[in-house]
N, C-alpha and C positions, 0 to 999 in steps of 0.2 A: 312796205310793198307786199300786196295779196299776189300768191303764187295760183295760178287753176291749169288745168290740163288744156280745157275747151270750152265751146259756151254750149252745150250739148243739153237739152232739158231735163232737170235733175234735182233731187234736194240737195246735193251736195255743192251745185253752180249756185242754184238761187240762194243758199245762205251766202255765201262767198260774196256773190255781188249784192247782197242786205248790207253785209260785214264792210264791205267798203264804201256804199254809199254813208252809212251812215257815219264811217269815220271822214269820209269827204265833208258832210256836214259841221264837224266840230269845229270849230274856230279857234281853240286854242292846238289844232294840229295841223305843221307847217306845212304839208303835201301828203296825199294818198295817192298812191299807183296800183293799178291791176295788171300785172302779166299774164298773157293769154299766151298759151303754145303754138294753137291752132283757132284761126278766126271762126271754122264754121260749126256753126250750132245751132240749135231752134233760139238760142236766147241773142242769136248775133243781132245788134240792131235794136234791140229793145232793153237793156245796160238803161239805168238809172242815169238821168243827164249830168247829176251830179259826179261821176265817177265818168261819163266819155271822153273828155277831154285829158285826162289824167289813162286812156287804157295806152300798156304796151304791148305790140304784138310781136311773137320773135320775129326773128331777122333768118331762123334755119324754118326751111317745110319738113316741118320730120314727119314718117309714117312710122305705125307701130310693126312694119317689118324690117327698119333698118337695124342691124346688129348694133351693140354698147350703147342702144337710145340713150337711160341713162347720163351715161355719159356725154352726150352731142345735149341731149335737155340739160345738162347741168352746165355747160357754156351757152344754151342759150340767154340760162338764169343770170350767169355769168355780166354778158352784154346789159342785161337789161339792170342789175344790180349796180353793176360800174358806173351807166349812165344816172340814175336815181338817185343814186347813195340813201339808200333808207337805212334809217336807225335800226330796224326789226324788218326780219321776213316772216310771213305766217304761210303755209302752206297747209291746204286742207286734200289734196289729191296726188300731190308730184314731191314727195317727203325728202327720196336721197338726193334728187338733184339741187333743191333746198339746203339743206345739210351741209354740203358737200361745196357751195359758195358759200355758206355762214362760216363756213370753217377757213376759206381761201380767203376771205377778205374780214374777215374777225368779226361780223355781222352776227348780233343773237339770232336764232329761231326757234320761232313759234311753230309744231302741227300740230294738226288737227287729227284725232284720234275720232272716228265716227261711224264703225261698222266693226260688230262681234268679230273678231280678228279667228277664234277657236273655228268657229263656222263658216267662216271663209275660207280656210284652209284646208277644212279636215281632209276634202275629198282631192285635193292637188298638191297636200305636201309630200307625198313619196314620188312625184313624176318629175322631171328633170326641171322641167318651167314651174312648178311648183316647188323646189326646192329652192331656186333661185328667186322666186317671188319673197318668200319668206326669208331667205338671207335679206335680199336688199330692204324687205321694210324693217327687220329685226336694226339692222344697220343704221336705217336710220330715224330710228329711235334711240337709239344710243348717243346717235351725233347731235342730235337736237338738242336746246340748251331749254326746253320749257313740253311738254305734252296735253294736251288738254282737250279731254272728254266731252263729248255731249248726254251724257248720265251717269247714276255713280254707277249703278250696274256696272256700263263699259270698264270704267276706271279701274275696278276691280279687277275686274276682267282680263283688260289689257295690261294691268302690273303682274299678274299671274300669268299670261301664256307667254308676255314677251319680259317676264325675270326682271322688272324694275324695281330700282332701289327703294323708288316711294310712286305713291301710285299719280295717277296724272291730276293736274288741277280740272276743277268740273267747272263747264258753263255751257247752259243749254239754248239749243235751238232758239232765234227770235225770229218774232212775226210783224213785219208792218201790217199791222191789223185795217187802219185806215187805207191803206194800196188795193188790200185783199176785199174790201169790201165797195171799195169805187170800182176795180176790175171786174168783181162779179156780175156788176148790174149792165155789163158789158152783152150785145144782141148775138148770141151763137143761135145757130138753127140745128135742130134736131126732133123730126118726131116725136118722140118721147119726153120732151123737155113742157111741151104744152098740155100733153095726150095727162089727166087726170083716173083714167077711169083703170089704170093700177097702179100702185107704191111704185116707186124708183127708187132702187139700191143704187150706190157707187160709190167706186174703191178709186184709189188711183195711183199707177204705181208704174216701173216699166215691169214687163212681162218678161219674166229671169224668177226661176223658182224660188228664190229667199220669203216673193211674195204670196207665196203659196194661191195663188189664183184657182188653181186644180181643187182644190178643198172649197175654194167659197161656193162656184160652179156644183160642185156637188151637194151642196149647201142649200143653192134655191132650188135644183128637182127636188131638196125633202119639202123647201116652202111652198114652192107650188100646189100640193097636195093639203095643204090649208088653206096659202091664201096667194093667189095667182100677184104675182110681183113682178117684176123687171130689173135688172142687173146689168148696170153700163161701167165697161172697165174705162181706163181714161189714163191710157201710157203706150209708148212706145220701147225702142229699142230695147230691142227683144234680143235673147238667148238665142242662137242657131236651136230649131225645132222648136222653142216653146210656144209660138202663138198657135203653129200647125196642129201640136199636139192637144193645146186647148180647143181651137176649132172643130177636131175630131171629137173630143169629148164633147161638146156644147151640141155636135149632132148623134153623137151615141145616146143620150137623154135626152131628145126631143127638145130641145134648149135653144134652136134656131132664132123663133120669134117673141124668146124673153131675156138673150143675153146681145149686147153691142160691144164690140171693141171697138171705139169711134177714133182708136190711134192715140200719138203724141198731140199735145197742146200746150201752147206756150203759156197758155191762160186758161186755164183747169174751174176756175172760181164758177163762171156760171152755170156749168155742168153741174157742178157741186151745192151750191143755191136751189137749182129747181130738185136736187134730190131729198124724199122723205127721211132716211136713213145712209151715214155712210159707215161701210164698213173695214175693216184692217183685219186680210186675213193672212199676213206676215208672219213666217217661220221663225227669223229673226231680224232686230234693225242695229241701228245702234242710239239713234231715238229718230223718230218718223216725222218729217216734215209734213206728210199731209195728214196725218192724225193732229201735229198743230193747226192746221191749215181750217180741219172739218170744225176745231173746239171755235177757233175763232168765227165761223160762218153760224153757229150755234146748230149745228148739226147732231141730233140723236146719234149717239155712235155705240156700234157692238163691234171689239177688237180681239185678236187675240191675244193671250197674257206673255208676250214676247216677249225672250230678252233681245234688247236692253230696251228700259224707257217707258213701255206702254204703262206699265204700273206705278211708276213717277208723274204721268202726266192726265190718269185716268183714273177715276176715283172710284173704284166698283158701284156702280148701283145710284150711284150720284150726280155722276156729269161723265156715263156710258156706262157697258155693260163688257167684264172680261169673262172671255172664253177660254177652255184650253187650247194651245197649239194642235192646228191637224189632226184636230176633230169637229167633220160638217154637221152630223148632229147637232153637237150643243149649239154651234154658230150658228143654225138653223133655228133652233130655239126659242137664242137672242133677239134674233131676227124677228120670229113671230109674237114672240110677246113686245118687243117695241112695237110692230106695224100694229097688232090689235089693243094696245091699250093706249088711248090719246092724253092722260095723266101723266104716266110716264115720260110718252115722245116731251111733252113739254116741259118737265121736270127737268128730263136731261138735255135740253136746248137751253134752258135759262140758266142752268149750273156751268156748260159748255162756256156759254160766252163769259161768265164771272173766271171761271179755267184758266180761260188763255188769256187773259190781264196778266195773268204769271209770268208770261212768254211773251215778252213785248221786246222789237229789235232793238230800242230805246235801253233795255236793261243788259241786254246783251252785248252791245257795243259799249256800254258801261262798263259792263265786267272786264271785258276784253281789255279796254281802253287803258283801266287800272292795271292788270296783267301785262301789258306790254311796258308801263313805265317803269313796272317791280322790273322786269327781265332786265331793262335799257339801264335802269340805274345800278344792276347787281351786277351787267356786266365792264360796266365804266370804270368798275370801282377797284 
């Protein structure tokens, strides 16, 4: 049984319902279920057909101001656990209330370890809700009977700030490469998608500073100044002030008629297809779903060298180009010397698609697959 918060447009939903489609597919596994908290999302309605018949939704409408959520989500888990009886829970967003039914009904669990844990916290663990956030996920990870990374970066990472005995099992991000590429050839309309007579950048992420958007932005006023381009972000939900704040900047540098927020999209691909260059200017991840996303579309990419992931799935010079963190300079740079050399852009397009053969949901749901029978059988036993 897959645990998710919501179906809210995200990399952390869309591997989740990759993860369960694909294990709907296997034949030799007797039932897959998806528990949803909350039904509404950009991804409502559009869940893989393999996996709709098999979704649960709770039976509580929790909001994120009810007091001991937690706890009210951990009976919803409860409900839907009783009814399923799955072998293994994996949860990739909702870890204590997971835990906390593995543990009530003797059920292993699997989380999902998927975002620098040090940098998420640094700025809200001395505040009351930030103390409290950090007990309950310290918690439950503790309670979990299995941990498992999406790079070693994290792994490391995450055995050192949350004091584990051994560090988590790694298995990365996968791509229905063949979905991502029937999706893209999908008709979105957009000025700029057809308009040839400047380069099109695009990133695509929500707007929440981890993605450092503010540094790319200051990025293209240094490109413009060589080579007049265009910059489409392609994310929603947003941080309280962060789109306002980018909007201010995008008109404090004359940036009006070379940057678009075109918003959230369920379907990102063909935004991404008609673009020359995509870029990841990410403070940190815990490994980036649309960096796998751009390698599979065979998209020229200049990233930042973030932890976690970029540098696992990015070959310098090879198949993209790494930058330092939060500096628009060099990412400027990047920028220019892909858009002006067309040896390059195609070097690192042909090496991009060889890339992402790495990251196929096919090996990933393998890995997984194996992983849960290790857990199932260690904990039988």
């Amino acid at each position: 049984m897959f645990v998710n918060q919501h179906l809210e447009i995200g990399g952390a939903e869309r591997q989740i319902l990759n993860l369960a489609k694909g294990f709907a597919r296997l034949r030799n596994i007797e039932g897959t279920s998806l528990f949803i908290m909350k039904k509404e999302g950009g991804f409502s309605g559009v869940y893989p057909p393999e996996i709709e018949r098999n979704i649960i939704y709770s039976k509580l409408n929790l909001t994120e101001r009810w007091p001991l959520k937690s706890i009210l989500k951990a009976v919803a888990v409860w409900h839907a656990a009783r009814d399923f009886k799955p072998d293994i829970i994996y949860s990739r967003v909702m870890p204590l209330p997971s835990t906390i039914v593995g543990k009530i009904l003797g059920i292993p669990v699997v989380m999902a370890e998927i975002n620098n844990p040090s940098r998420k916290m640094r700025t809200s663990l001395w505040t009351p809700h930030g103390l409290q956030t950090f007990l309950v996920r310290k918690s439950s990870r503790k309670l979990s009977t299995k941990i498992v990374a999406n790079s070693y970066g994290l792994a490391d990472e995450a055995q050192r700030f949350w004091k584990l005995k051994s560090r988590p099992h790694v298995i990365y991000n996968g791509l229905d490469i063949e979905l991502i590429e029937k999706k893209s050839r999908e008709i979105v309309k957009h000025p700029w998608l057809d308009d040839k007579d400047a380069p099109l950048i695009i990133s695509v992420g929500r707007l929440v500073p981890a993605k450092g958007f503010p540094h790319l932005i200051e990025a293209l006023e240094i490109v413009n100044q060589t080579v007049k381009a265009r910059l489409m972000i392609v994310g929603g939900r947003e941080q309280e002030g962060v789109k306002r704040r980018m909007l201010t900047q995008i008109d404090r540098l004359n940036l009006g008629n070379r940057v678009s927020l075109v918003g959230e999209k369920p379907n990102p691909y063909p935004f991404m297809k008609a673009a020359d260059l995509y870029i990841s200017s990410s403070l940190y991840e815990g490994f980036s779903n649309s960096l796998l996303e751009a390698l599979a579309l065979g998209l020229p990419i200049a990233s930042t060298d973030h932890k976690f992931g970029a540098n696992e799935m990015i070959e310098d010079g090879k198949n993209g180009l790494l930058v330092p963190v939060a500096n628009p300079k060099a990412m400027a740079g990047a920028i220019v010397r892909i858009l002006k050399d067309g040896k390059l852009r195609e070097k690192l397009s042909q090496n991009a698609r060889k890339r992402a053969q790495n990251f196929t949901i096919e090996k990933t749901v393998s890995e997984h697959e194996k992983l849960f029978r290790e857990v199932v059988e260690s904990a039988s036993k």
